[in-house]
C-alpha positions as CSV (number, residue, x, y, z in Angstrom):
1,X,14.1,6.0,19.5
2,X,10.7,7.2,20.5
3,X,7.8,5.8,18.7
4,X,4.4,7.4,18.6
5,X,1.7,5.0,20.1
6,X,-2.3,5.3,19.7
7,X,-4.0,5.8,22.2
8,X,-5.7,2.8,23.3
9,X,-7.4,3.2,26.4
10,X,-11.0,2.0,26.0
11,X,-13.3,4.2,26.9
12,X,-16.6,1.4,26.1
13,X,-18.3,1.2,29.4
14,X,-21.2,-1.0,28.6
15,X,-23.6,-1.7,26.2
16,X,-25.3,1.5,26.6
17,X,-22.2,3.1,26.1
18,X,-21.9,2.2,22.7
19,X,-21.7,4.5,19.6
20,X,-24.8,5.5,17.7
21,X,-24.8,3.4,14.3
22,X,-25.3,6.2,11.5
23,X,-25.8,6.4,7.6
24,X,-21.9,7.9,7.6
25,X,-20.9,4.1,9.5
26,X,-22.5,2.0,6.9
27,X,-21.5,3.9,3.6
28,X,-18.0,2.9,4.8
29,X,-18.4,-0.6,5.8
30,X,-17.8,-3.8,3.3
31,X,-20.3,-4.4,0.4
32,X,-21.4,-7.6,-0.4
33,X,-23.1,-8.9,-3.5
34,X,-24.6,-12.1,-1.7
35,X,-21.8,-13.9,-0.2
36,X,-19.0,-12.6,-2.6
37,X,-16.9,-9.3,-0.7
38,X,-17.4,-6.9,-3.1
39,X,-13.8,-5.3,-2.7
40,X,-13.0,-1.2,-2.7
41,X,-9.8,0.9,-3.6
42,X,-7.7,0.8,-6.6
43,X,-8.7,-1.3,-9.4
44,X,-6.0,-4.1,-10.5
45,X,-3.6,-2.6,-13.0
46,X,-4.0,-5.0,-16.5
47,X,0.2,-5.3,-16.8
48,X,1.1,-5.1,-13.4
49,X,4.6,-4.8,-12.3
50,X,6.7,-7.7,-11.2
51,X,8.9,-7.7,-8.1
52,X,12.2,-9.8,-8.7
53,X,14.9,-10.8,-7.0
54,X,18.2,-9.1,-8.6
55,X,22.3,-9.3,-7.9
56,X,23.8,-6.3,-8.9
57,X,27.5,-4.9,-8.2
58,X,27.7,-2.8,-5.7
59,X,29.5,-0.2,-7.6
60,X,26.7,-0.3,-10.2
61,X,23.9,0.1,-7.8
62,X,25.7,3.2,-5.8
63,X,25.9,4.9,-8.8
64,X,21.9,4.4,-9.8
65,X,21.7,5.5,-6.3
66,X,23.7,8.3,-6.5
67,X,21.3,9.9,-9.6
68,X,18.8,10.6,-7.0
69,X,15.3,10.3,-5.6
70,X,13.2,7.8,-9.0
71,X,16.4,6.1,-9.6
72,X,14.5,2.6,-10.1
73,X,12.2,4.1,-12.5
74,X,15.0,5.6,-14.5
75,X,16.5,2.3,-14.0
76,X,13.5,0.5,-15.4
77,X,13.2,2.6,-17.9
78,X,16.9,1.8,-19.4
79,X,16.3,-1.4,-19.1
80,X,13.0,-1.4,-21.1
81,X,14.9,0.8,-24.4
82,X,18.0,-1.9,-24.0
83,X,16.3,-5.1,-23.9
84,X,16.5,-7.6,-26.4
């Protein structure tokens, strides 16, 4: 199978060679509040979900399968209305 590779030639001659250091570059680099990494991206969710480990027939999981692409959320979801 043919996997797409970067390319990673380096084209960094020499200290002269190296790239100019502008406003752009240190918008996107790490924030820090003194020492503490200030961190970026999604906030944490306040009831996040919970991965688990879970033996199922294999009939029964074909068949959640077989309902189509969000099967795990419908699945989730008839757990949630048939819990105790």
């Amino acid at each position: 199978m043919p996997v797409n590779k970067r390319n990673t030639r380096n084209t960094w001659i020499g200290p002269d060679d190296a790239p100019e250091l502008t406003d752009d570059f240190f918008r996107k680099a790490d924030l820090y509040k003194g020492d503490r990494l200030i961190k970026r991206g999604r906030p944490k969710l306040d009831k996040p979900k919970i991965a688990i480990s879970l033996r199922l027939p294999p009939e029964v999981l074909a068949r959640w399968k077989a309902t189509g692409t969000g099967w795990q959320t419908r699945m989730a979801a008839s757990l949630k209305r048939h819990a105790p």
